[in-house]
Backbone as numpy.savetxt, mean C-alpha at the origin, in Angstrom:
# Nx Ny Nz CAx CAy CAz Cx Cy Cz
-14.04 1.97 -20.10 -13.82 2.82 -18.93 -15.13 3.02 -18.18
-14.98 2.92 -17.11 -16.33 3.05 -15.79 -17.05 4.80 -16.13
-18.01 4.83 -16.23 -18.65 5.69 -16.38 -19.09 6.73 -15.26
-19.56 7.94 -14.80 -20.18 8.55 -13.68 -21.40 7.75 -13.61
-22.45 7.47 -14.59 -23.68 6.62 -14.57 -23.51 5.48 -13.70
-22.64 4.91 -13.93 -22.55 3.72 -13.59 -21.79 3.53 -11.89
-21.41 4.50 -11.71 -20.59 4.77 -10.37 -21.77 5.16 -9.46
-22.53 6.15 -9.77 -23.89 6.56 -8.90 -24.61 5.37 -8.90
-24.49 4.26 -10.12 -25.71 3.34 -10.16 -25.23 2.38 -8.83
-23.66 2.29 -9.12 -22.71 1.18 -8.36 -23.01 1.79 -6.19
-23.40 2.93 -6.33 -23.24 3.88 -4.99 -24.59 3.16 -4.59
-25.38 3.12 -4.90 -27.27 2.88 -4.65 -27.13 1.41 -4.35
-26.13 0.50 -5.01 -26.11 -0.83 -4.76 -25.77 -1.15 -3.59
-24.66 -0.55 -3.77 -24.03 -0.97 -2.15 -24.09 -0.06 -1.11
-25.06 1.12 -1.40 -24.84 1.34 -0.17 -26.28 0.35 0.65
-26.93 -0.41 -0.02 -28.36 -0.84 0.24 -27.33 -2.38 0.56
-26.73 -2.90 0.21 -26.07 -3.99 0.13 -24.73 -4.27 1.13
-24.13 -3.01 1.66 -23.29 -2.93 2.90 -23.47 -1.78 3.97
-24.31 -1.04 3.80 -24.25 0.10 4.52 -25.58 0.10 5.11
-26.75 -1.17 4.75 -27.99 -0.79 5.12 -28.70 0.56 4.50
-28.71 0.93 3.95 -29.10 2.38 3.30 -28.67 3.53 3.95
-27.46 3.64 4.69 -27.53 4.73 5.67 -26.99 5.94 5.05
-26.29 5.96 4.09 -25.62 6.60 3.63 -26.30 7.50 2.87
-26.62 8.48 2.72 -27.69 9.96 2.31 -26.53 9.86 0.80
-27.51 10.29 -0.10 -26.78 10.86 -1.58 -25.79 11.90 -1.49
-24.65 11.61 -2.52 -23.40 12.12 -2.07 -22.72 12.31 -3.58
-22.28 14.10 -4.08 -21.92 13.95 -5.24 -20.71 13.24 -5.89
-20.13 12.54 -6.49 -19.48 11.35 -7.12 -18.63 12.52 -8.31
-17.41 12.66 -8.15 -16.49 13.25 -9.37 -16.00 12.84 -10.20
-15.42 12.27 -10.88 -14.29 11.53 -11.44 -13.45 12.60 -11.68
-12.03 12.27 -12.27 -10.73 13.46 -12.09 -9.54 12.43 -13.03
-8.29 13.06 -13.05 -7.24 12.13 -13.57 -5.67 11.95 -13.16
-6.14 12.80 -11.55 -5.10 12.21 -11.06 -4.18 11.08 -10.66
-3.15 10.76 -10.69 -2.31 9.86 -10.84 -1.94 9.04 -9.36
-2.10 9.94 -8.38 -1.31 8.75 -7.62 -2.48 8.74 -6.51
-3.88 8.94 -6.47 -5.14 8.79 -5.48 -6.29 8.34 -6.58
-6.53 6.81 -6.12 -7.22 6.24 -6.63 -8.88 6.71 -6.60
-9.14 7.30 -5.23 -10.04 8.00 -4.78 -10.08 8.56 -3.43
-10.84 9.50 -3.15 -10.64 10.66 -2.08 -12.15 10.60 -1.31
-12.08 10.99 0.03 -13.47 11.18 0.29 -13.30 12.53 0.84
-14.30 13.45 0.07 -13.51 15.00 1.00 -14.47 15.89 1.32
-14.02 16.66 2.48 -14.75 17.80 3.32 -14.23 19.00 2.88
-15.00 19.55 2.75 -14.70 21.21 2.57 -15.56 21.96 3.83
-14.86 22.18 4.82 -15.33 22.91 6.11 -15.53 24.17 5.71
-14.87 25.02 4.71 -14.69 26.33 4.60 -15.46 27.54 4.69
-16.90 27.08 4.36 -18.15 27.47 4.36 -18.92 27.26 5.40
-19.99 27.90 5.97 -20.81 28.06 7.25 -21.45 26.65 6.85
-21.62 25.26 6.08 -22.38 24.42 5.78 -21.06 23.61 5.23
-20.67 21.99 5.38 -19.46 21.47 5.38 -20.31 20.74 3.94
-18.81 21.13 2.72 -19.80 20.33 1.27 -18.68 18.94 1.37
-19.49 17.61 0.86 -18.52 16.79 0.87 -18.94 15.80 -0.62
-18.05 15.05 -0.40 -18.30 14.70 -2.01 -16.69 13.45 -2.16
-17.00 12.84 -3.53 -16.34 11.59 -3.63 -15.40 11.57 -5.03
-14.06 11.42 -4.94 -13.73 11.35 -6.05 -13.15 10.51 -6.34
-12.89 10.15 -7.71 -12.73 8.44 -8.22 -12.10 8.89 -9.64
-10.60 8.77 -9.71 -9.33 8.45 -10.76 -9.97 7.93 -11.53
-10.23 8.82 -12.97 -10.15 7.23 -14.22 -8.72 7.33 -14.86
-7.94 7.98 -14.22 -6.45 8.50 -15.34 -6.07 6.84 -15.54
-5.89 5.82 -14.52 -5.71 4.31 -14.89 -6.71 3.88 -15.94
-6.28 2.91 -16.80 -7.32 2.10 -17.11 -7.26 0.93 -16.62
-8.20 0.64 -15.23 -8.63 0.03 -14.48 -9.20 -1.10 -15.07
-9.45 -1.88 -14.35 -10.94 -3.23 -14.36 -12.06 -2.19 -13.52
-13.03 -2.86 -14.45 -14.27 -2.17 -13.59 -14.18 -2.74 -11.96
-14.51 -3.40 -11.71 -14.24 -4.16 -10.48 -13.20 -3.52 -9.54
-11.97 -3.17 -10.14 -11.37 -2.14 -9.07 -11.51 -0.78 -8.97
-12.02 -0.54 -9.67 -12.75 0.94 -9.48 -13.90 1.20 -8.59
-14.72 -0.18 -8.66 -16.01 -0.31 -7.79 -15.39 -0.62 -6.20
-14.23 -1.36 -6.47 -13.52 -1.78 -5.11 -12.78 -0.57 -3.98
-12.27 0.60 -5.34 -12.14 2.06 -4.46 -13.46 3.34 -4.04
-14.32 2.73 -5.22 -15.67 3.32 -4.29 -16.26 2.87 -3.35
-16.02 1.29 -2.87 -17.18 1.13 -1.89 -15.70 1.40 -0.49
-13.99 1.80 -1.19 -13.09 2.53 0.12 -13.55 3.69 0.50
-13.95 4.95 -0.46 -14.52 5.93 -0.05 -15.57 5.79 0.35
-16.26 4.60 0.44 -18.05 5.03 1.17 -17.63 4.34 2.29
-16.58 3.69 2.99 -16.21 3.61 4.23 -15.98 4.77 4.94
-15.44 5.56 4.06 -14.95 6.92 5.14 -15.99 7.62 4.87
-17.10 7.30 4.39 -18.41 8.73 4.23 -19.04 8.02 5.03
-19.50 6.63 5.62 -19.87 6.04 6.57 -19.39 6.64 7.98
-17.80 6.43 8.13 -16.97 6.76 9.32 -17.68 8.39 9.56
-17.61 8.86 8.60 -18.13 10.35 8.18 -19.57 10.64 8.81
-20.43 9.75 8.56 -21.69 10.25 8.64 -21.91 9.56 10.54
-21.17 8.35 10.76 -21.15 7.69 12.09 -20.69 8.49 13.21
-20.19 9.89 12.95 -18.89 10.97 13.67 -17.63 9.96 14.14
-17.15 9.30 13.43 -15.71 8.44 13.80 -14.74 8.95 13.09
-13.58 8.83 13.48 -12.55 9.32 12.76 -12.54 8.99 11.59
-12.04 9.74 10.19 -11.78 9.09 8.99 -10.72 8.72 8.81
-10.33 7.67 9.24 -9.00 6.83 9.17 -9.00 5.67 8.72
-7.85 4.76 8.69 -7.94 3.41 8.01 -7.50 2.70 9.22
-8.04 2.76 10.73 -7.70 2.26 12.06 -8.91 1.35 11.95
-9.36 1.14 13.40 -10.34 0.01 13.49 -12.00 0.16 12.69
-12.55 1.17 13.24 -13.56 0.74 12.15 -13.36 1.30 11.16
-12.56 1.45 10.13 -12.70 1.18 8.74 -11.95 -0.36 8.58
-11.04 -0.84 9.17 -10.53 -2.37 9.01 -11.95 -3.70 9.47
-12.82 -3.02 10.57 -13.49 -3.97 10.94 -14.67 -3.72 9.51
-15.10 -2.49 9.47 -15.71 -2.41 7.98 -15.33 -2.98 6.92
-14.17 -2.72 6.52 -13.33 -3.59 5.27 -13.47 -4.82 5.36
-13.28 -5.38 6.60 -13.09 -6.70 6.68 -14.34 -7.87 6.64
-15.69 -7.18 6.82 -16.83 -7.28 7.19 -16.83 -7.56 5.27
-17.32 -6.16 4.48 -17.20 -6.44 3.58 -16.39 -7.60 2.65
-15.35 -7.18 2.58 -14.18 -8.74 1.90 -14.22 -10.07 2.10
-15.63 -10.08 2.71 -16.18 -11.43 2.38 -16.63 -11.90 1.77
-17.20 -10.60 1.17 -18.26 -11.17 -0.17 -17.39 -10.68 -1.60
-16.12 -10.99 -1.34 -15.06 -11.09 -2.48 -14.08 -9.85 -2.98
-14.43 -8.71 -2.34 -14.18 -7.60 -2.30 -12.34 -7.59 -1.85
-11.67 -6.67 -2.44 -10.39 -6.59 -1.63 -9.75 -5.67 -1.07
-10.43 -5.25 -0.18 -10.11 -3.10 0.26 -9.11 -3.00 1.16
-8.28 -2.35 1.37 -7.18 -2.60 2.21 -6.43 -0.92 1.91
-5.64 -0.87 2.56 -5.39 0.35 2.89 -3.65 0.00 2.12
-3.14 1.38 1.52 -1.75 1.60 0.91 -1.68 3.10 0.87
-0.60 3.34 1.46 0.05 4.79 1.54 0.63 5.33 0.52
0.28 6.66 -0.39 1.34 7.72 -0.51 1.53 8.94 -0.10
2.72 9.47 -0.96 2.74 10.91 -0.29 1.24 11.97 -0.57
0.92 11.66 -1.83 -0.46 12.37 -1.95 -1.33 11.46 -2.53
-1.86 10.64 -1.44 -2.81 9.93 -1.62 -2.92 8.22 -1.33
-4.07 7.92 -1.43 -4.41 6.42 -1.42 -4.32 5.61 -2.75
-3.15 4.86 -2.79 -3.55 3.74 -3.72 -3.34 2.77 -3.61
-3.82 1.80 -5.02 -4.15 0.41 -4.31 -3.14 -0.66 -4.86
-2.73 -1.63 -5.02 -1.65 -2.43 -5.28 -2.12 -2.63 -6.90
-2.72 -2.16 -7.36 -2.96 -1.96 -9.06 -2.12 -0.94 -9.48
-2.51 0.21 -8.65 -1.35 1.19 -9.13 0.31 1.39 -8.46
0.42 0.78 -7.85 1.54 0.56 -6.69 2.49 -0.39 -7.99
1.87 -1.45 -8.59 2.32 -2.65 -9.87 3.04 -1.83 -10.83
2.51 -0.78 -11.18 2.24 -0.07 -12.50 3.50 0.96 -12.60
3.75 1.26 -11.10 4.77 2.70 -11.18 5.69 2.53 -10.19
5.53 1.74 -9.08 6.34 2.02 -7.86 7.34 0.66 -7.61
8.32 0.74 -7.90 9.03 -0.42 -7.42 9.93 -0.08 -6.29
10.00 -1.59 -5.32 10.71 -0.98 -4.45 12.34 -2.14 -4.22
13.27 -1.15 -3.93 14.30 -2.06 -3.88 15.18 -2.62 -2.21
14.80 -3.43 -2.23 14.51 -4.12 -0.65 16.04 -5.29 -0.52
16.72 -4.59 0.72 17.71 -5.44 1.11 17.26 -6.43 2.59
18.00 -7.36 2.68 18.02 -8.19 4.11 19.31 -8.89 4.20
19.67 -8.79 5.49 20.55 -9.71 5.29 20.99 -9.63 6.99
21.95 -10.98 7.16 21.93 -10.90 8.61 23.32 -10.81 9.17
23.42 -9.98 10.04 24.70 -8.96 10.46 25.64 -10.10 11.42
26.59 -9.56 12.23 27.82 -10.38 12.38 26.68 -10.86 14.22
26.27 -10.11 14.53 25.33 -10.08 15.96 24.56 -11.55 15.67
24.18 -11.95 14.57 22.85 -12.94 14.71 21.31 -12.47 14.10
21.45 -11.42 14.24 20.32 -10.60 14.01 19.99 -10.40 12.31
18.35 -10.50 12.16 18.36 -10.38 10.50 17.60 -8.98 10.98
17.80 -8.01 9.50 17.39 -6.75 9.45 16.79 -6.79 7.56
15.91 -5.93 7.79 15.75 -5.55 6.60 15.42 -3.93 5.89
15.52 -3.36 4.89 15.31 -1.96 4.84 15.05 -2.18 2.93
15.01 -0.57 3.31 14.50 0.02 1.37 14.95 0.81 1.13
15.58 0.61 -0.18 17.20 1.67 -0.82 16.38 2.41 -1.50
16.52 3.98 -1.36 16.04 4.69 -2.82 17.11 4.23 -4.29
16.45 4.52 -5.14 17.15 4.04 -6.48 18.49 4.83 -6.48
18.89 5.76 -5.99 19.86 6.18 -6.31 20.93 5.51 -5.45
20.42 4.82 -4.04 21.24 4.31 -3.18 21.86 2.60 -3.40
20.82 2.30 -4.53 21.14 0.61 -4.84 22.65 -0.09 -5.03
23.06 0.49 -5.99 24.63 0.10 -6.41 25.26 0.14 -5.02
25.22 1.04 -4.45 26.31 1.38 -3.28 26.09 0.20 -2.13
24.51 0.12 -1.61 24.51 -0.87 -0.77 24.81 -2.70 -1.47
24.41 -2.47 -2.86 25.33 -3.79 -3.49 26.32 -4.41 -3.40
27.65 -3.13 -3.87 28.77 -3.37 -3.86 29.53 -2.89 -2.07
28.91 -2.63 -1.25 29.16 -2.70 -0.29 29.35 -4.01 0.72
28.13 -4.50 0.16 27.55 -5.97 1.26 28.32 -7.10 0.50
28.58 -6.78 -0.61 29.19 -7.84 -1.57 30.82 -7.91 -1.25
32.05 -6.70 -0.77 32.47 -6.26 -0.97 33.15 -5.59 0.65
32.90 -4.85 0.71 33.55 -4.10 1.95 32.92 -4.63 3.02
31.83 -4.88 2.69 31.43 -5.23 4.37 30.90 -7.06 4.35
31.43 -7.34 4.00 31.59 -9.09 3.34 31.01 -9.39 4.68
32.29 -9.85 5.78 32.17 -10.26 7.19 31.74 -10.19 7.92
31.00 -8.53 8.05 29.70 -8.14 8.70 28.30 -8.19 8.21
28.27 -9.45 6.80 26.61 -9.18 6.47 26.82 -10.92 5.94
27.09 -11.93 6.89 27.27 -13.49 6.47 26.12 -13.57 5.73
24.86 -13.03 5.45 23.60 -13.37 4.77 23.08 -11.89 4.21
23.24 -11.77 3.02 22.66 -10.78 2.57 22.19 -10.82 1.06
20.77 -10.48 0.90 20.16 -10.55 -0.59 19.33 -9.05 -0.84
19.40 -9.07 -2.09 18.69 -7.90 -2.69 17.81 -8.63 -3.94
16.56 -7.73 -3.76 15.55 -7.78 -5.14 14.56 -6.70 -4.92
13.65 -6.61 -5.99 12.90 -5.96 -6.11 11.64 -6.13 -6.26
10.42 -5.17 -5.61 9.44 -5.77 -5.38 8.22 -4.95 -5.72
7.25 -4.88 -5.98 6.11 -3.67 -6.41 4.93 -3.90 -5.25
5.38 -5.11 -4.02 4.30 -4.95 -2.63 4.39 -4.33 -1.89
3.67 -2.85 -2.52 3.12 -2.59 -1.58 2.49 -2.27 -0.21
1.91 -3.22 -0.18 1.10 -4.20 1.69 2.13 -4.00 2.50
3.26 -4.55 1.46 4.58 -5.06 2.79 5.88 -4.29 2.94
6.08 -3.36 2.05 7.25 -2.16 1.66 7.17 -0.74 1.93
5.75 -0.03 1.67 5.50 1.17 1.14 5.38 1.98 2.92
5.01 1.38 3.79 5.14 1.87 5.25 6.85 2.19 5.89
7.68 1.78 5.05 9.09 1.36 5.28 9.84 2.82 5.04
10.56 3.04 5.78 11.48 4.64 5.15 12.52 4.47 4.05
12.60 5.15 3.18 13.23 4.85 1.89 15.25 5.37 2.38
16.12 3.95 2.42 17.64 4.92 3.08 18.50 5.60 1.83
19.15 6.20 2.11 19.74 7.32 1.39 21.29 6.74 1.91
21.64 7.43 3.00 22.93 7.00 3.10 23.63 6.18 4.11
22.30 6.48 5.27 22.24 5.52 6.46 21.40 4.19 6.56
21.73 2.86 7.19 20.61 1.94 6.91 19.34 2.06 7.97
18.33 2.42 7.59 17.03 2.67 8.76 16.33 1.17 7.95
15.75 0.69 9.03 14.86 -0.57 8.53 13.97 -1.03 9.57
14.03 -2.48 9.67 13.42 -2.98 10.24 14.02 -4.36 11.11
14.10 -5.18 12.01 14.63 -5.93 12.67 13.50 -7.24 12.12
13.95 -8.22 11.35 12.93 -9.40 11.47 13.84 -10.75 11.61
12.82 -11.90 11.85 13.14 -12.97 12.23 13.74 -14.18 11.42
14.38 -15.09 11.63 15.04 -16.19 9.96 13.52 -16.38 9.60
12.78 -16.80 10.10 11.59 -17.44 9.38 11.15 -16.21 8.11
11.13 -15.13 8.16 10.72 -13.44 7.44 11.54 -13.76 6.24
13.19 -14.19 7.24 14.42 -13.77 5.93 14.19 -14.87 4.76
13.95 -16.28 5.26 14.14 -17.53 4.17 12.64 -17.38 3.93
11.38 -16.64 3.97 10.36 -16.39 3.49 10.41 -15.46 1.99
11.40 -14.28 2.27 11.78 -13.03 1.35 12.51 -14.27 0.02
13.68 -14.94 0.66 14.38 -16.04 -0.34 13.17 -16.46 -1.12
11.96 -16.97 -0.51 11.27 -18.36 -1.38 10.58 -17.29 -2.25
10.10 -15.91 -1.69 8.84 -15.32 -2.21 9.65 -14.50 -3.73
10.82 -14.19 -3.59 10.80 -13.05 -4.39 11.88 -13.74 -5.20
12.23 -12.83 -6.79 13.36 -13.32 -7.24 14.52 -12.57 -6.78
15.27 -12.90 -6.18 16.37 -12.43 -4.87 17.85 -12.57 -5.74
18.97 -11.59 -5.49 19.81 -11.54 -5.61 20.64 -11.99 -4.59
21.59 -13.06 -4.77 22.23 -13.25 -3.39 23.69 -12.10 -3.19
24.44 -11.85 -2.23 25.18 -10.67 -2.39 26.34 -11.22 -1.91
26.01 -12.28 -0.64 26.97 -12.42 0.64 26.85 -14.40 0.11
27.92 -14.87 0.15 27.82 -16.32 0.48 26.67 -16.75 1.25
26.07 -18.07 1.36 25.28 -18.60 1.88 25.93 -20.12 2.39
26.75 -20.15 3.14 27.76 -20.86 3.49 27.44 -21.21 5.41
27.44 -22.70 5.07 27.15 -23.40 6.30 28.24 -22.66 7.93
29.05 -22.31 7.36 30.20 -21.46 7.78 29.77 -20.37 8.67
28.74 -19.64 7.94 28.52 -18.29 7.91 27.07 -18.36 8.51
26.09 -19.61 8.30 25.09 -19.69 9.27 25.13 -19.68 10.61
């Protein structure tokens, strides 16, 4: 397990190694929360703003991705110290991206409380992802909460046969490409994509087919 020693040692490296030294000493926490890999945070509350860095060991990580969510928080103590927004918009992407050349993989993933990264996204979050293409021509895709799966199954399979000529289900733990998506309950909310997206989802994932795949029905 990554040490505090070694996290302050890892902070001095890079900030001399991507940041040019700009970055002033900054206290480093560790903690064991579960779903924020690491935090970069302000406390305004006081006549003097305290800020400071915190870094999850509750995973047992690779060192390497632990170093990969500290040099995410010294983007936003950068954005921080530059007066730019602390966001994951353009310059932290042109930052990220600048960096991830030299092998690094920082990228931005949403939760409800907090940032994490497709290590922990693997570990806990699966998501269950339909597509399929409606009687219009049109392919759509969306994300069932678990309790909603069976129903949109035996629906597309089933009652609504004629109105879904192309429809597959599987499951997926990306992240990158799911976790921005609204989770449906009883209505379908999604997304509108193109055949090239839909027979992409076919090759990429292990897919359930639901609806015939019938020259008929193309």
């Amino acid at each position: 397990m990554i040490t505090l020693s070694q996290l302050q040692a890892d902070f001095k490296v890079f900030n001399a190694k991507y940041f040019n030294n700009e970055l002033k000493p900054i206290r480093i926490e560790l903690n064991r929360t579960k779903r924020a890999l690491g935090q970069f945070c302000v406390d305004r509350s006081s006549w003097t703003s305290r800020i400071w860095i915190n870094i999850s060991v509750y995973y047992d990580r690779p060192v390497r991705d632990v170093q990969n969510t500290l040099i995410h928080e010294m983007i936003h103590y950068w954005q921080y110290q530059k007066g730019y927004n602390i966001d994951h918009k353009s310059t932290f992407r042109s930052k990220a991206n600048q960096i991830n050349q030299d092998g690094w993989f920082i990228s931005r993933c949403n939760e409800t409380n907090g940032e994490v990264s497709d290590y922990v996204a693997s570990k806990g979050k699966i998501y269950n992802v339909f597509a399929y293409k409606s009687s219009n021509g049109r392919y759509f895709m969306f994300v069932s909460t678990p309790k909603s799966v069976s129903f949109y199954i035996d629906a597309m399979k089933d009652t609504l046969h004629n109105n879904f000529p192309k429809a597959i289900y599987f499951q997926s733990d990306d992240c990158q490409r799911f976790d921005k998506m609204t989770q449906c309950r009883w209505r379908l909310r999604g997304i509108y994509i193109n055949e090239e997206e839909y027979l992409d989802l076919l090759g990429t994932y292990n897919v359930q087919v639901l609806t015939h795949l019938s020259n008929k029905s193309a």
